[in-house]
Each structure stands twice: as C-alpha cells, then as structure tokens.
C-alpha positions in Angstrom: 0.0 0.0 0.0 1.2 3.3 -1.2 1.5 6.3 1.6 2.6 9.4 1.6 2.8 11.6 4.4 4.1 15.3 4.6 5.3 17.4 7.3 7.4 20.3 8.5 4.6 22.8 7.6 4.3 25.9 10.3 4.1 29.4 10.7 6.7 31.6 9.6 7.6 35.3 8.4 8.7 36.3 5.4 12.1 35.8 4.7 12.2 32.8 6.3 13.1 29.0 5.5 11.4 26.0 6.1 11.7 22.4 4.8 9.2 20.2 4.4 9.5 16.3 4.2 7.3 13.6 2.8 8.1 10.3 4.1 6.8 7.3 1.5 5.9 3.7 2.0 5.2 1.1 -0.3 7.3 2.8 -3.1 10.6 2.6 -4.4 11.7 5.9 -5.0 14.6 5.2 -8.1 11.1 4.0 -9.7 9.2 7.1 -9.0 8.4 10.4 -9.7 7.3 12.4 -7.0 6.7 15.8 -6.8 5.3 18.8 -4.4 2.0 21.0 -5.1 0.4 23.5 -2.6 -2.9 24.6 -2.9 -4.3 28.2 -1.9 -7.7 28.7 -0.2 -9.7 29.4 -3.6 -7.0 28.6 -5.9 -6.1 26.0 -8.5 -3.5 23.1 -7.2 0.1 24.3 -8.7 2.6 22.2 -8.9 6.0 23.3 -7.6 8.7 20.7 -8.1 9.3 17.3 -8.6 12.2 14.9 -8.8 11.9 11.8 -11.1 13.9 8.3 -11.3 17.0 6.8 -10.8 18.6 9.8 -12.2 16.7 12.1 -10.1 15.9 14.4 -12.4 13.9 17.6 -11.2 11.7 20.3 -12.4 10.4 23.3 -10.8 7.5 25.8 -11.6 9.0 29.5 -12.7 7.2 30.8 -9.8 9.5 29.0 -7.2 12.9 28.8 -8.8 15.8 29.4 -7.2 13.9 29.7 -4.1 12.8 26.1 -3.7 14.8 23.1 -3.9 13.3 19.6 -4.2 15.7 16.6 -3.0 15.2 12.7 -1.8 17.2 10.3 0.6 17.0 7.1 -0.8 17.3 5.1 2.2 14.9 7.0 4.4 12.1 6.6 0.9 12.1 10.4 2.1 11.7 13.6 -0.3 11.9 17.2 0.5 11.3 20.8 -0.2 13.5 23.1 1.1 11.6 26.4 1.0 13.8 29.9 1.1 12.9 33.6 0.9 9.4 32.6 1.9 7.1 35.2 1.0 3.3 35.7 2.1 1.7 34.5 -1.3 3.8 31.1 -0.4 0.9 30.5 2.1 -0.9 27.2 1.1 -1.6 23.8 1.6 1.7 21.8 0.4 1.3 18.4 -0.7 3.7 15.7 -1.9 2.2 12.9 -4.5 3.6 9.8 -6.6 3.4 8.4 -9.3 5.8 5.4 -11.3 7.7 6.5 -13.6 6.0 7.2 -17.0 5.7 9.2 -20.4 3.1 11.2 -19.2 5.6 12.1 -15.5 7.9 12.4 -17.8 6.2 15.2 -20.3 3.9 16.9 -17.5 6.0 16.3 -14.3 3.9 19.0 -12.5 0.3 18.7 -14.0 -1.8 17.4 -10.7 -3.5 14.8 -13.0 -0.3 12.8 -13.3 -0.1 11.6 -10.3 -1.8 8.4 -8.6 -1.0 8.6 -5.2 -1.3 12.0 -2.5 -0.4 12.9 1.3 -2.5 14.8 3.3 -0.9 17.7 2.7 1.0 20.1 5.7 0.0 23.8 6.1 2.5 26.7 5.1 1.4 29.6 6.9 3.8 33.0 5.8 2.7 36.1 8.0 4.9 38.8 10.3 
C-alpha cells in the first residue's frame, strides 16, 4: 500500500526558510516520480517541483525557482522541499504525490493529474 505523508509545515515570516518532508511507503523511489504541489484557499493546485527516477531528475514551476529546492534520501524513501525567501503569497496547503515512472511524468511532471497517489498535505502559513 502506497503512503505518503508530509510534514514540516508551520508558521513563519517572510524571509524565512522552512523544509518540508514527505516520508513514503510502499514505493521505491529510483522507480518514482514524486513531486510537491500546494494549494491556496480558492486557488487552482500548482505544482512546484518534482524529482523523477534513478537519475533524479527535477523540475520546478517558474514561480519558485531558485527559491525552492526539491531533493530525496533514498534510504529513508524520504523527499523534500527546502523552501527559502518565503514570501506571504507562499501561504498554502503543500502536498507531496507519486506516481511510477511514466511518459506522461515524464512530459507533465507537474500537472496534478499525473499523479496516482497523494499525502495529506501540511499547512504553510507566511505572515509577520
């Protein structure tokens, strides 16, 4: 049985870091592509970054770039999202979600309707 679940989520101002983890089970992550989306109270789900394969390979959304930085350990079957420069419109519901490797993860690494498998999610709050 697949499971993801996030944490790391809080309250902090802007300027600040955070990261967030998603511990899996039931996955292998060389075989997966997993990636983070966050989701704002009356907003669309964007996707923000995601890291695919045995290479690793990662993408990010031009909105986050250089700010956010996806990454995995292997052997804890953990991925995170270090999160820098936080502003306030970074407030959202972050979520990490899987999916085996594929064309369409491959093409679309960060459209919501690739994936198969979603946490719960872990709340971003960015406010002074």
């Amino acid at each position: 049985q697949v499971q993801l679940v996030e944490s790391g989520g809080g309250l902090v101002q802007p300027g600040g870091s955070l990261r967030l983890s998603c511990m899996t089970s039931g996955i292998t992550l060389n075989s997966y592509a997993i990636a983070w989306f966050r989701q704002a109270p009356g907003k669309d789900r964007e996707g923000v970054a995601s890291i695919s394969g045995a290479a690793g390979g990662t993408n990010y959304a031009r909105s986050v770039k250089g700010r956010f930085t996806i990454s995995r350990d292997n052997a804890k079957n953990t991925v995170y999202l270090q999160i820098n420069s936080l502003k306030p419109e970074d407030t959202a519901t972050y979520y990490c979600a899987a999916v085996k490797v594929t064309i369409a993860s491959i093409t679309s690494p960060l459209n919501p309707y690739t994936y198969d498998y979603w946490g719960r999610g872990t709340q971003v709050t960015v406010s002074s």
